[in-house]
ZASE-744694 format. One record per residue: residue in one letter; x, y, z of N, C-alpha, C in turn. Coordinates in steps of 0.1 Angstrom, whole numbers, padded with zeros to 4 digits, always signed. Layout:
<vovos>
AXYZXYZXYZ
...
</vovos>
This chain:
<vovos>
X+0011+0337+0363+0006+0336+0349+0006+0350+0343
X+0012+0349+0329+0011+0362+0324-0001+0364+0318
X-0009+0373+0316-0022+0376+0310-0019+0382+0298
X-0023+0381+0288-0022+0391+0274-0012+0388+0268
X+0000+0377+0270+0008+0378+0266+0011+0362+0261
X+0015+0354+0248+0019+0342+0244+0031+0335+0254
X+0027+0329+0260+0044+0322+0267+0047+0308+0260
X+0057+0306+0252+0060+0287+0249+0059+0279+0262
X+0051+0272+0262+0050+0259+0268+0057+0246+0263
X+0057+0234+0272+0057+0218+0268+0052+0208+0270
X+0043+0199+0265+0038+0188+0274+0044+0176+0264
X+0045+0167+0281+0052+0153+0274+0041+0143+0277
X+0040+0134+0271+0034+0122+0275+0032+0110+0270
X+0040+0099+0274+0043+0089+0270+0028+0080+0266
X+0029+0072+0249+0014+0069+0246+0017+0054+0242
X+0010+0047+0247+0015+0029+0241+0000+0025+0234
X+0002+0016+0224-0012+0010+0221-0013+0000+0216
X-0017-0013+0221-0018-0026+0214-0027-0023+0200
X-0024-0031+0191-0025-0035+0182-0027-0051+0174
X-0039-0052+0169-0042-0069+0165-0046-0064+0152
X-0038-0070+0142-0040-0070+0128-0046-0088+0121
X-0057-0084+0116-0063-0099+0109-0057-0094+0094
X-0054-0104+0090-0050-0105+0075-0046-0122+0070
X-0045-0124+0059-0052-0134+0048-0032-0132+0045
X-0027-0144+0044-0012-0147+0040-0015-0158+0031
X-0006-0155+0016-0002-0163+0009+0005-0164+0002
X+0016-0183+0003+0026-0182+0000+0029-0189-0011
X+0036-0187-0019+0037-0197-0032+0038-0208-0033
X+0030-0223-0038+0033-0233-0040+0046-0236-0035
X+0055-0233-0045+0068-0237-0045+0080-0230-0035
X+0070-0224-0024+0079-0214-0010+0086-0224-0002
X+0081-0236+0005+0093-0246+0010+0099-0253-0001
X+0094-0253-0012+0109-0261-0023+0119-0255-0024
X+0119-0240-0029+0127-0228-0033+0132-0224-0018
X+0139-0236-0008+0142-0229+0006+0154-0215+0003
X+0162-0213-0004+0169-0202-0009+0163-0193-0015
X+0152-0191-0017+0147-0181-0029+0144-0170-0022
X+0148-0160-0024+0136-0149-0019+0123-0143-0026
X+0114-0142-0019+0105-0141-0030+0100-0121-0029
X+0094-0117-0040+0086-0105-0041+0070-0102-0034
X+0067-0096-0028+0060-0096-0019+0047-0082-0026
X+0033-0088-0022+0024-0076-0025+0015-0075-0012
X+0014-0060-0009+0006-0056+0002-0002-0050-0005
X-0016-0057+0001-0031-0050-0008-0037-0049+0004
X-0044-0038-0002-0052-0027+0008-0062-0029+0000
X-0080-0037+0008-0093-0040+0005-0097-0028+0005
X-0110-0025-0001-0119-0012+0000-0127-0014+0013
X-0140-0001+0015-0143-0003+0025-0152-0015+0029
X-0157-0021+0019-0171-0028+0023-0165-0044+0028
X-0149-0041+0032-0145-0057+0031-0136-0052+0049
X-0142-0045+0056-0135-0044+0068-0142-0050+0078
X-0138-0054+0090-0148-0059+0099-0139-0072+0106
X-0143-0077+0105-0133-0095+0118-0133-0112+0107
X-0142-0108+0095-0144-0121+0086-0131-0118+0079
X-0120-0124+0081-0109-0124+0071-0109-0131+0057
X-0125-0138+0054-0126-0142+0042-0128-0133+0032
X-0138-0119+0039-0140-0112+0031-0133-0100+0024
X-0120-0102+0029-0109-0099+0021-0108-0104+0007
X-0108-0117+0007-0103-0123-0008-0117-0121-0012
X-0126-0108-0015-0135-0109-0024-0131-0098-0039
X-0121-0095-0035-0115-0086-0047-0097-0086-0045
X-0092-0084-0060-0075-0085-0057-0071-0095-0056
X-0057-0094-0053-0047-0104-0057-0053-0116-0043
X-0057-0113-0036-0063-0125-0026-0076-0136-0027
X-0082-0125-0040-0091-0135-0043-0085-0145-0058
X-0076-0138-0066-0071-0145-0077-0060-0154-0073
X-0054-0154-0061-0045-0168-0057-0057-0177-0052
X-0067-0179-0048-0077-0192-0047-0076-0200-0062
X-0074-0194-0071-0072-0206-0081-0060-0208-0089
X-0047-0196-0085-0040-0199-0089-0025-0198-0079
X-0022-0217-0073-0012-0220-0063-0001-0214-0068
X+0003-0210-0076+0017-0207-0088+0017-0192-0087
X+0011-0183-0082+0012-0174-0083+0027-0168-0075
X+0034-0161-0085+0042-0160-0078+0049-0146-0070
X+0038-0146-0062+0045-0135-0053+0038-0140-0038
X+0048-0133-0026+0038-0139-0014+0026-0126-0011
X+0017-0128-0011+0001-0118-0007+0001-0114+0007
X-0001-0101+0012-0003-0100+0026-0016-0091+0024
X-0027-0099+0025-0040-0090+0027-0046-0082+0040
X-0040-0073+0051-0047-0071+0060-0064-0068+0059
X-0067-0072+0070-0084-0066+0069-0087-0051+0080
X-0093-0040+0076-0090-0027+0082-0108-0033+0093
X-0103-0031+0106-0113-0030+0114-0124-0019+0112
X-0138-0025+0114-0147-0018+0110-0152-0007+0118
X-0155+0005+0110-0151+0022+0111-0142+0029+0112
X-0134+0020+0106-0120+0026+0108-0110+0030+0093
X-0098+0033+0091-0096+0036+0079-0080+0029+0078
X-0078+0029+0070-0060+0025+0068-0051+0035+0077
X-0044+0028+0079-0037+0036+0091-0021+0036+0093
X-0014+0042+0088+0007+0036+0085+0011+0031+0100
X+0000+0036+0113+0005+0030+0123+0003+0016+0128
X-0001+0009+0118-0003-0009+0122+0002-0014+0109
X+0002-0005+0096+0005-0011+0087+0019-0016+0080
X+0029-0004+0087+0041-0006+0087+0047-0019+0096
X+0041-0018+0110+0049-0026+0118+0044-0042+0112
X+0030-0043+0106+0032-0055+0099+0038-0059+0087
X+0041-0056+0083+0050-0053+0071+0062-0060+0074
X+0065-0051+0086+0081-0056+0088+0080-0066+0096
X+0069-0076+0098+0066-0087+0107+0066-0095+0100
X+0064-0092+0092+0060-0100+0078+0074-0109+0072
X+0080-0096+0067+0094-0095+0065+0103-0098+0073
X+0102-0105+0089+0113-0108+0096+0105-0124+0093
X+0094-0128+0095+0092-0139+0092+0091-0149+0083
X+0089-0144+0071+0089-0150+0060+0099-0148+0047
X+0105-0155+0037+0117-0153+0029+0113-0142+0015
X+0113-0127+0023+0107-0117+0015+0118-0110+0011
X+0119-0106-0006+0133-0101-0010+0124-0082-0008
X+0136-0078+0000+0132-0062+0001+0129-0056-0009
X+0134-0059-0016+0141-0051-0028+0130-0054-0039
X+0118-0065-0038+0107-0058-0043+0092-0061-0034
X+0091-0052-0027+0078-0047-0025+0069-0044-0033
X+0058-0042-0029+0049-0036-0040+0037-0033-0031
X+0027-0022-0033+0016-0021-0026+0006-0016-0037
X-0003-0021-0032-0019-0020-0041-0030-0019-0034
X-0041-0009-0040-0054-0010-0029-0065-0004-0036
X-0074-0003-0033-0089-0005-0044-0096+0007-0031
X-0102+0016-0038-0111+0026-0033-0104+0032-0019
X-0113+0027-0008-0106+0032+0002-0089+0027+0007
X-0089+0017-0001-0079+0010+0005-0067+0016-0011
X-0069+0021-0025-0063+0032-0034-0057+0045-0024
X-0067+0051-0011-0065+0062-0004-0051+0058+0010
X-0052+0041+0009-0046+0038+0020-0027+0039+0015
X-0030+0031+0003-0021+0025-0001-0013+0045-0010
X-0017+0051-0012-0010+0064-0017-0007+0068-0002
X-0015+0071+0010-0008+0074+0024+0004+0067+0024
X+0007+0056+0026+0017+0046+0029+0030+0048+0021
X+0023+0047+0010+0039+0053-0003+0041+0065+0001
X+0034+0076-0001+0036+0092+0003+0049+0091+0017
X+0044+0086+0024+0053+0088+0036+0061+0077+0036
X+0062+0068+0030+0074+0057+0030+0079+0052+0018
X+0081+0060+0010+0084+0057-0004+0094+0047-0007
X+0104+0051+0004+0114+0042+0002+0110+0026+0006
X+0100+0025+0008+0100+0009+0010+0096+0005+0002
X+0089+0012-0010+0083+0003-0017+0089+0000-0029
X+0094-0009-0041+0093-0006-0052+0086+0000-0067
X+0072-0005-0062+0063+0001-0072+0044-0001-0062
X+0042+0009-0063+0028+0009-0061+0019+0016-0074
X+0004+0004-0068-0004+0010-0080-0017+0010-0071
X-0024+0023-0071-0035+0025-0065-0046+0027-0075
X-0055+0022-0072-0071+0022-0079-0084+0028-0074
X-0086+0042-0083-0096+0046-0078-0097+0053-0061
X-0084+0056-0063-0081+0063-0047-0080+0074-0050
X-0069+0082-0043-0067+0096-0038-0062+0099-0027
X-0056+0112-0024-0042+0114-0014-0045+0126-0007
X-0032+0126+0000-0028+0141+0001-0018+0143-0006
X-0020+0161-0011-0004+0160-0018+0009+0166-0007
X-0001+0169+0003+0012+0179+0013+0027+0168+0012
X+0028+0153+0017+0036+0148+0019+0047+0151+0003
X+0043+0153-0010+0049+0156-0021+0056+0168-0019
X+0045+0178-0015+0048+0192-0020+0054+0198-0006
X+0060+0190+0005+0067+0194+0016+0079+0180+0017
X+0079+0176+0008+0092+0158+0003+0107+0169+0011
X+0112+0165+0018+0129+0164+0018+0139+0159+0002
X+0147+0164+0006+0155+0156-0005+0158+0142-0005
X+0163+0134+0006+0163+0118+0004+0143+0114+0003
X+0135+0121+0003+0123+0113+0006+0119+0119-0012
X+0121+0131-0017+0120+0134-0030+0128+0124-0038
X+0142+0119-0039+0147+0113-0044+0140+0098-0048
X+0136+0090-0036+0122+0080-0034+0115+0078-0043
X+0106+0089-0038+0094+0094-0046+0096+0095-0062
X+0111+0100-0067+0110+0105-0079+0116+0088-0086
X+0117+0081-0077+0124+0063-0080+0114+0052-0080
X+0099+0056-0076+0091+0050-0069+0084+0048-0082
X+0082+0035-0085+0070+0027-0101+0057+0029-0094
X+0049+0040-0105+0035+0043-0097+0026+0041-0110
X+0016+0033-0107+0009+0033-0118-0007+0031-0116
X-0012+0046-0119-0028+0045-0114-0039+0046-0123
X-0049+0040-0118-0062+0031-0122-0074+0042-0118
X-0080+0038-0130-0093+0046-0125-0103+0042-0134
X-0113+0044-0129-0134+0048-0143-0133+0057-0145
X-0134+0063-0153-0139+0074-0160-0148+0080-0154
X-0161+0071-0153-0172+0075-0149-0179+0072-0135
X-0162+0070-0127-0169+0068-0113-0176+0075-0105
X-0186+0072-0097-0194+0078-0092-0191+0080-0076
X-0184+0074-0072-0179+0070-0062-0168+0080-0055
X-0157+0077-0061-0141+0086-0056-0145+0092-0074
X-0141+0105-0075-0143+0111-0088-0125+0107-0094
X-0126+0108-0109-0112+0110-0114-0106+0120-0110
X-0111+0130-0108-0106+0138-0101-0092+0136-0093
X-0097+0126-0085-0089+0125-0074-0076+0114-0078
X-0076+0106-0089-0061+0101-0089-0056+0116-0105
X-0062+0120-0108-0056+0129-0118-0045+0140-0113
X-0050+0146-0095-0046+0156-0092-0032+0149-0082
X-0034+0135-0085-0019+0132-0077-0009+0125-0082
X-0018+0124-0097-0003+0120-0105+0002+0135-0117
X-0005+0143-0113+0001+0160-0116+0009+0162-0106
X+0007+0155-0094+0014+0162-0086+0032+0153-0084
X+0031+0141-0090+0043+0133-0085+0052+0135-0102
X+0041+0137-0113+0048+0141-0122+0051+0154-0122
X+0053+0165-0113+0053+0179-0113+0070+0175-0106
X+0073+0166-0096+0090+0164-0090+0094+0154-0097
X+0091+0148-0110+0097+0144-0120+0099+0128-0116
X+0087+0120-0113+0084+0111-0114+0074+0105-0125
X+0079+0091-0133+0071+0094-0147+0058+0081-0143
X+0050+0085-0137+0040+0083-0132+0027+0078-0143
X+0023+0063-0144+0020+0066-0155+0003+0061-0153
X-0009+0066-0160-0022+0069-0156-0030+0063-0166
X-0038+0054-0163-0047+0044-0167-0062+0047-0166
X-0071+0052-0174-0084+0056-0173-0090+0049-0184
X-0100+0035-0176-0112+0032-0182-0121+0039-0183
X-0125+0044-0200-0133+0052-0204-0151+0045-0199
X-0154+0039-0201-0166+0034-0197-0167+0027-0186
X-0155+0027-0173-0161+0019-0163-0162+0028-0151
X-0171+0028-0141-0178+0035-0130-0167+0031-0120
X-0169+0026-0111-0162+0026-0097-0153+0014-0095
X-0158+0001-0104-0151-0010-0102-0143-0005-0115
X-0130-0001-0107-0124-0004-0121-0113-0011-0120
X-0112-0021-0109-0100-0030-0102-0104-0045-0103
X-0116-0047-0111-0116-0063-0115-0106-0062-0130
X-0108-0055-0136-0100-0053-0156-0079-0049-0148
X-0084-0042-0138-0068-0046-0133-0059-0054-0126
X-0067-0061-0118-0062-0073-0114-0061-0082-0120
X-0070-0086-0127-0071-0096-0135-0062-0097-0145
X-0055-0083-0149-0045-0085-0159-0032-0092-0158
X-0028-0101-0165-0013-0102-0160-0001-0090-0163
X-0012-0079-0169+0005-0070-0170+0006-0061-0158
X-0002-0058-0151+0000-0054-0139+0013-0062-0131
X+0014-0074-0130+0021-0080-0121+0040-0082-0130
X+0039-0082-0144+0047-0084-0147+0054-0066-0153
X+0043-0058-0148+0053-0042-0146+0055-0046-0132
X+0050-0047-0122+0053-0046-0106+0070-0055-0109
X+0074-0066-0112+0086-0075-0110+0098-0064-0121
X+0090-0056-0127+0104-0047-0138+0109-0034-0129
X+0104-0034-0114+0106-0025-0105+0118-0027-0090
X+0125-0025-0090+0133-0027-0075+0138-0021-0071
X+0137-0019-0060+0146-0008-0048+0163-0013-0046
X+0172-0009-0042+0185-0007-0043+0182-0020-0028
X+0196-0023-0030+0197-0036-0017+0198-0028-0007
X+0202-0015-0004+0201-0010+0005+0190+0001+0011
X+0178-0003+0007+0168+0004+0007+0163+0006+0026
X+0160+0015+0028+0158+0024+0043+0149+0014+0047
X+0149+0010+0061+0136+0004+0067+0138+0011+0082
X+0125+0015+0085+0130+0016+0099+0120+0008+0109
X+0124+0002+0119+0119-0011+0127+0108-0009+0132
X+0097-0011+0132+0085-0009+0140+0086-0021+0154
X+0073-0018+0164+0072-0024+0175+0066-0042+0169
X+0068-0053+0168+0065-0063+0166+0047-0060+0165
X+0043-0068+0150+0028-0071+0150+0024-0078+0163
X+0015-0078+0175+0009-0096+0177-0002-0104+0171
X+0002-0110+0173-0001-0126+0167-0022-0123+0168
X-0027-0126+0156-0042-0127+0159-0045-0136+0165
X-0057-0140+0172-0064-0148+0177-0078-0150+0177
</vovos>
């Protein structure tokens, strides 16, 4: 051993981990009539107060709780529920995604991702580093990191600068500050993404009941698509909850 002196080292070590994802699926009325159709797909990321093993308590905000009254809605919903003390994570979220997608008649080409507070923080992770999967995301009352922007490659810049982003906020949140989606759509509009920023002047923290509820939210998400040949790379199979 040399003393005083830096020597490069290596360690290897092979790491496996099961994984059980609960989440809330839903498919459009008209999904076995339309057996040819592909349909457009939204992944929503709950905040924190909805994590834990009750998969109802997902549909208490978002597009999971607004398909309870409306069967016609036309996109299929994938609501995972984030286990409790834990946070959104791209390592369970992707591979469901693409479980999702080998299972069910989901057109690639539009994705969409959305998520409210903690799950606004999940859903900018997920795009940041996978831009190319998605067609358009809209995060609410979240916040990021910017390293994955301000360190982008060029096919992941190119993405990014293709990527329909459109963020939500209160004014007067007390919660996640505006602060925090202001400084990340400076940053996606700084590599020339036209990123475009939504601030309820008088609402505090909830500011994702006035956006869901909107129909123009869903009908900008459908004016958005990725190229037919959009990147996926395969993850290890979800399993099945129980």
């Amino acid at each position: 051993m040399s003393i005083g002196a830096q020597i490069p080292q290596l360690f290897e070590c092979a790491m496996t981990r099961k994984v059980r994802v609960r989440y809330l699926l839903f498919l459009p009325r008209e999904y076995q009539a339309k057996a040819n159709q592909r349909w457009p797909l939204i992944l929503f990321l709950h905040g924190s107060g909805e994590r834990g093993t009750n998969q109802l308590k997902v549909a208490a905000h978002g597009p999971p709780r607004i398909v309870k009254d409306q069967p016609d809605f036309p996109f299929i919903v994938v609501s995972p529920q984030c286990p409790n003390r834990q946070l959104w994570s791209n390592e369970f979220l992707l591979p469901l995604l693409d479980d999702v997608m080998d299972r069910y008649k989901v057109d690639p080409r539009r994705v969409y991702l959305t998520g409210l507070s903690m799950g606004g923080y999940g859903a900018w992770h997920l795009a940041l580093a996978h831009p190319e999967r998605f067609a358009a995301l809209a995060p609410i009352c979240g916040g990021g990191d910017l390293l994955p922007v301000l360190l982008a490659g060029v096919q992941q810049l190119r993405a990014l600068r293709t990527l329909g982003i459109w963020v939500f906020h209160g004014a007067k949140d007390p919660v996640v500050p505006l602060l925090e989606s202001e400084r990340m759509v400076a940053a996606l509009r700084a590599v020339g993404n036209h990123v475009r920023l939504t601030v309820y002047p008088e609402a505090e923290h909830d500011s994702w009941t006035e956006t869901y509820n909107s129909p123009a939210l869903y009908t900008w998400f459908l004016t958005h698509q990725r190229p037919a040949a959009a990147g996926r790379t395969r993850q290890q199979p979800i399993l099945p909850t129980g």
